[in-house]
MIPA-295484 format. One line per field, with one value per residue (C-alpha): residue number from 1; residue in one letter; y, z, x. Coordinates in pm, whole numbers. Layout:
<nodes>
seq: (NUM/...)
type: (A/...)
c2: (Y/...)
c3: (Z/...)
c1: (X/...)
</nodes>
This chain:
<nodes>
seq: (1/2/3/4/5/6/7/8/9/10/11/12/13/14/15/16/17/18/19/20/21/22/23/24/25/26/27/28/29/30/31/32/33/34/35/36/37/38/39/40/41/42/43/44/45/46/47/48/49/50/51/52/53/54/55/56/57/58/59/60/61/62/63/64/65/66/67/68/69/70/71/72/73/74/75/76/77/78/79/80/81/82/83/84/85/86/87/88/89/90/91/92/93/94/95/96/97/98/99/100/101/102/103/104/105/106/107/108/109/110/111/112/113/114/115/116/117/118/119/120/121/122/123/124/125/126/127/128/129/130/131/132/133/134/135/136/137/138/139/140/141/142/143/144/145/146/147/148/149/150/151/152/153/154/155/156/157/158/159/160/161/162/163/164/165/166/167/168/169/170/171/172/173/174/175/176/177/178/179/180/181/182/183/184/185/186/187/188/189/190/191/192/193/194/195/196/197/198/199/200/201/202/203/204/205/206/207/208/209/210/211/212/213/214/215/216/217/218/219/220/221/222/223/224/225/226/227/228/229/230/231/232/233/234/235/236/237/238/239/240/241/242/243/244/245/246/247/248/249/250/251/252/253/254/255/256/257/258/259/260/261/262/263/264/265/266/267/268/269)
type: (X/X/X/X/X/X/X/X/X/X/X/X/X/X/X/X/X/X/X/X/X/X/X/X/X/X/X/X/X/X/X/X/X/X/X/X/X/X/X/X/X/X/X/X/X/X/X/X/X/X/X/X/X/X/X/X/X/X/X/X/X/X/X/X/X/X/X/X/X/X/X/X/X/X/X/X/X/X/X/X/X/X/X/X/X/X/X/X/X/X/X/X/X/X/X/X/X/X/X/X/X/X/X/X/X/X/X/X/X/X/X/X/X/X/X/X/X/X/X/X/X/X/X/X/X/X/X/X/X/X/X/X/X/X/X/X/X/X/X/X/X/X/X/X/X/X/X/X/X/X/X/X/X/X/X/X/X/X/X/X/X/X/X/X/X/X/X/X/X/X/X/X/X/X/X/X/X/X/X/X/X/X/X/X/X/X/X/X/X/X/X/X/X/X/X/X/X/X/X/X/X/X/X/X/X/X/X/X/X/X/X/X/X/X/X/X/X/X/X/X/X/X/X/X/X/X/X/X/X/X/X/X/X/X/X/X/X/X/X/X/X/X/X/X/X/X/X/X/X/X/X/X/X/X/X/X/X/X/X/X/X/X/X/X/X/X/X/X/X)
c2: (-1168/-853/-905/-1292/-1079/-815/-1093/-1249/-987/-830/-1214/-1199/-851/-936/-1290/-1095/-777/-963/-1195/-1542/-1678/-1916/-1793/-1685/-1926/-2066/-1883/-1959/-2032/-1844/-2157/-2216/-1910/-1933/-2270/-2136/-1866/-2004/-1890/-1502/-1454/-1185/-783/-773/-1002/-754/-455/-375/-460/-199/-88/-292/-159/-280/-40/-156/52/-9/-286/-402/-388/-247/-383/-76/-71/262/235/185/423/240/-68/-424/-629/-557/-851/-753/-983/-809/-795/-839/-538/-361/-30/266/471/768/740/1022/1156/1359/1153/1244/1162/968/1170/855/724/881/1094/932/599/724/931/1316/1451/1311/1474/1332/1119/1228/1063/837/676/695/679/312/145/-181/-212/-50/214/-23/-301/-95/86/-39/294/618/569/282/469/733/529/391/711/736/752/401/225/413/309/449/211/253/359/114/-141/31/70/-264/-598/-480/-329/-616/-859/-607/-649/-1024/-950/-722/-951/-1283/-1087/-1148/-1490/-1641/-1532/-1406/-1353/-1131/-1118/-878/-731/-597/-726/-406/-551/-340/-128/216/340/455/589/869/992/908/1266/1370/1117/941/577/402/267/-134/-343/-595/-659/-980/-1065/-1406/-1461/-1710/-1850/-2111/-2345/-2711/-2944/-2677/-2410/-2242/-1980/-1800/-1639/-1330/-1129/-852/-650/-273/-179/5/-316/-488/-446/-643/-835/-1020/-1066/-1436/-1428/-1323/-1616/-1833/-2070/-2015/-2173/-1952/-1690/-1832/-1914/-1614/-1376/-1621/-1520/-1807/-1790/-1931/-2153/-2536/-2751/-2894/-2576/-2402/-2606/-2518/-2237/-2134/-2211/-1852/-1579/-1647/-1513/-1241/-1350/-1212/-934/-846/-488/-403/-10)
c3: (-4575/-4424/-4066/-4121/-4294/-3983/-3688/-3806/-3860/-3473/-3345/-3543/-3381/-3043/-3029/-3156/-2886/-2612/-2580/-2434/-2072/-1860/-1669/-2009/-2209/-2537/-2859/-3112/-3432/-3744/-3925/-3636/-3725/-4097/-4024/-3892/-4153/-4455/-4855/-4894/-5240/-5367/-5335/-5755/-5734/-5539/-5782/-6114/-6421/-6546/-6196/-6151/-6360/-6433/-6437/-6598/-6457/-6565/-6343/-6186/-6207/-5974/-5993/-5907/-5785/-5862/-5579/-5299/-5519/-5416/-5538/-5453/-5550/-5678/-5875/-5982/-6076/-5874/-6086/-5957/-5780/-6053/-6022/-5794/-5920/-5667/-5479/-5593/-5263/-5474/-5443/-5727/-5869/-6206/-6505/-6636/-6419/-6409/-6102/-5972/-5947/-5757/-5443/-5443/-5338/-5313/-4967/-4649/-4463/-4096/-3757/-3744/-4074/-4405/-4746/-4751/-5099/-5211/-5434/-5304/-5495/-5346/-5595/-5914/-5879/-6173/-6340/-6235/-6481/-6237/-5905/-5983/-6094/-5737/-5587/-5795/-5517/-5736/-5552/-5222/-4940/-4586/-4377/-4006/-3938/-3723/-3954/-4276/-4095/-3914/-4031/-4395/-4407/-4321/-4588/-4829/-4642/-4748/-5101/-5155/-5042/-5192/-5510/-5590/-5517/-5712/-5964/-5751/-5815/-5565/-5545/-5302/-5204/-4978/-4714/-4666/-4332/-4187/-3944/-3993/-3672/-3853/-4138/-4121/-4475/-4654/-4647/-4743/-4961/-5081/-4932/-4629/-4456/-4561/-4205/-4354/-4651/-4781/-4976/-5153/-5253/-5481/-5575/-5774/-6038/-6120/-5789/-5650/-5604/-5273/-5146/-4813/-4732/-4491/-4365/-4201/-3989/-4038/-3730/-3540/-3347/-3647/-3616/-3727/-3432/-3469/-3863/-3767/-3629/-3970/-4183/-4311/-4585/-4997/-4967/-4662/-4843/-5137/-4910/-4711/-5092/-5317/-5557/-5709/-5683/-5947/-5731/-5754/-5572/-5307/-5237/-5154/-4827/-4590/-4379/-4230/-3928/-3968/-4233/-4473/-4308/-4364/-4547/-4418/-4575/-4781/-4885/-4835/-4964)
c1: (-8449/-8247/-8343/-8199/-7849/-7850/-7920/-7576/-7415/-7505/-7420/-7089/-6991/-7115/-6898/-6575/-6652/-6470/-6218/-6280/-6181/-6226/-6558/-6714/-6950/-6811/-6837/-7040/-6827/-6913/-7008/-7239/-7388/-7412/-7547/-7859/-7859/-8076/-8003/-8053/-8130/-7824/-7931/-7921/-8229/-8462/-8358/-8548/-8409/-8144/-8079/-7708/-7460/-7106/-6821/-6525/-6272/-5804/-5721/-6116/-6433/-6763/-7167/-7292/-7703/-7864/-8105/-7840/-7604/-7342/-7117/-7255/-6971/-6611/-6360/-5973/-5691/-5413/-5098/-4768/-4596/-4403/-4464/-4486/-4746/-4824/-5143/-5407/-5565/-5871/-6198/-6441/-6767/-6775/-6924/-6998/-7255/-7575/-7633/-7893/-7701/-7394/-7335/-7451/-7069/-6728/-6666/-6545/-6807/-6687/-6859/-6545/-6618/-6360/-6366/-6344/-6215/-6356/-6030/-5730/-5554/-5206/-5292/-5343/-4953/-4881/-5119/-5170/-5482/-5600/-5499/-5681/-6017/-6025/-6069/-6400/-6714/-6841/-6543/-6589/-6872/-6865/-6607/-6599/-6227/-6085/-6232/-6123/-5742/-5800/-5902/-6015/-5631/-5482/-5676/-5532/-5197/-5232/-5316/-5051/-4724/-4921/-4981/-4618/-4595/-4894/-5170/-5483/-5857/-6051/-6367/-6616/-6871/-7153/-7402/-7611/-7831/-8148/-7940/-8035/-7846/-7550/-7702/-7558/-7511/-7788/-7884/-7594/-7442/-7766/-7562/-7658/-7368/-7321/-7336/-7084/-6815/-6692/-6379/-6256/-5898/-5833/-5456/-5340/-5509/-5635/-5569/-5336/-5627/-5680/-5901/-5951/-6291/-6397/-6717/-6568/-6828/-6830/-6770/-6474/-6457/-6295/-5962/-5652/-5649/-5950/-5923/-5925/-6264/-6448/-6293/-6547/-6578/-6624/-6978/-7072/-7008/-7207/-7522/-7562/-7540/-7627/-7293/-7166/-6775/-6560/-6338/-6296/-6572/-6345/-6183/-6529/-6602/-6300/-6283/-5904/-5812/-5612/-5581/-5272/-4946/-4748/-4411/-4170/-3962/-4292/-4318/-4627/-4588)
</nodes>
């Protein structure tokens, strides 16, 4: 099941590592990809029962899996920007959470790799309460930095000036893969480092819903530039982690030719 997860994830890296010309063969498309990808039962599935726990947190909400000790999906409702809460730059543990189910320390990962948030402290400024929550190590998984500062910026970027023009759902999560290469902090962290995160955003209602779909690859090769290249569709998504995610039936099937734009003017602060 995880070698099936990591061969699309290396194929989806390796297609976006250069870009195309004339003398090079065509790309395989990331449907193209998924196609040949069958259902992978989601990671909850293979745990024990009592090993996923849900942390409601002010503003979202984390599945946390005890053996990983890290978060395997993340949903929020980002409200409209109306406040300017400062961001809290202190990364903690939560007292919460049993030790065993979380990370061992709070401290910086290093080897190029940042604290990377599932939900950004950006769309919770309308709480300090909330900004603080998403510094807690339950909302934090190592994120290579161009990646983290790249494309997963930018779908943030998107949420952040679209969060003020419509009512939004987002919806995330891991793909954890068999590559033990960068690994690097499982001795000191307890985490292995996911080799992929998705993201669904979800605007509008009734015959005017629409979502856009990613699997960004955690690698410093994602940057914003090739965002674009890790859009896929709803039901992709739904296939390759076996989530079922609450958008309409017709909107599920699409994938983007191109990530939502930026409006312009948006303040993206």
């Amino acid at each position: 099941m995880y070698y099936l997860v990591l061969s699309f994830i290396v194929l989806i890296v390796t297609s976006c590592s250069q870009l195309p010309h004339a003398a090079q063969v065509a790309r395989p498309t990331t449907y193209e990809l998924l196609a040949k990808t069958p259902k992978v039962p989601k990671a909850s599935k293979a745990l024990k029962p009592g090993k996923l726990i849900k942390l409601d947190y002010e503003g979202f909400t984390v599945w946390l899996d005890c053996n990983r000790r890290g978060a395997v999906k993340f949903q929020y409702n980002p409200q409209r920007d109306t406040g300017s809460a400062p961001r809290n730059d202190r990364f903690f543990l939560d007292p919460n959470v049993p030790k065993e189910c979380q990370q061992k320390t709070a401290k910086a990962y290093g080897q190029n790799y940042d604290r990377g948030h599932q939900v950004p402290a950006n769309h919770l400024d309308f709480s300090a309460t909330a900004i603080k929550a998403s510094n807690t190590m339950t909302n934090i998984l190592p994120q290579a930095a161009n990646m983290n500062r790249g494309a997963w910026l930018l779908t943030e970027e998107i949420i952040e000036c679209y969060r003020d023009i419509d009512e939004l759902l987002v919806i995330g999560g891991v793909i954890w893969g068999e590559n033990t290469v960068d690994d690097y902090f499982v001795e000191s962290h307890g985490v292995a480092t996911p080799d992929a995160f998705w993201k669904v955003v979800v605007r509008g209602v009734g015959q005017d819903e629409q979502a856009i779909a990613w699997i960004v690859p955690n690698t410093q090769e994602a940057t914003k530039s090739n965002l674009d290249d890790y859009l896929v569709s709803v039901e992709q998504i739904e296939r390759l982690t076996g989530e079922k995610i609450p958008v309409a039936a017709y909107a599920k099937h699409d994938k983007l030719a191109q990530s939502w734009m930026i409006p312009k003017g948006c303040n993206k602060s």
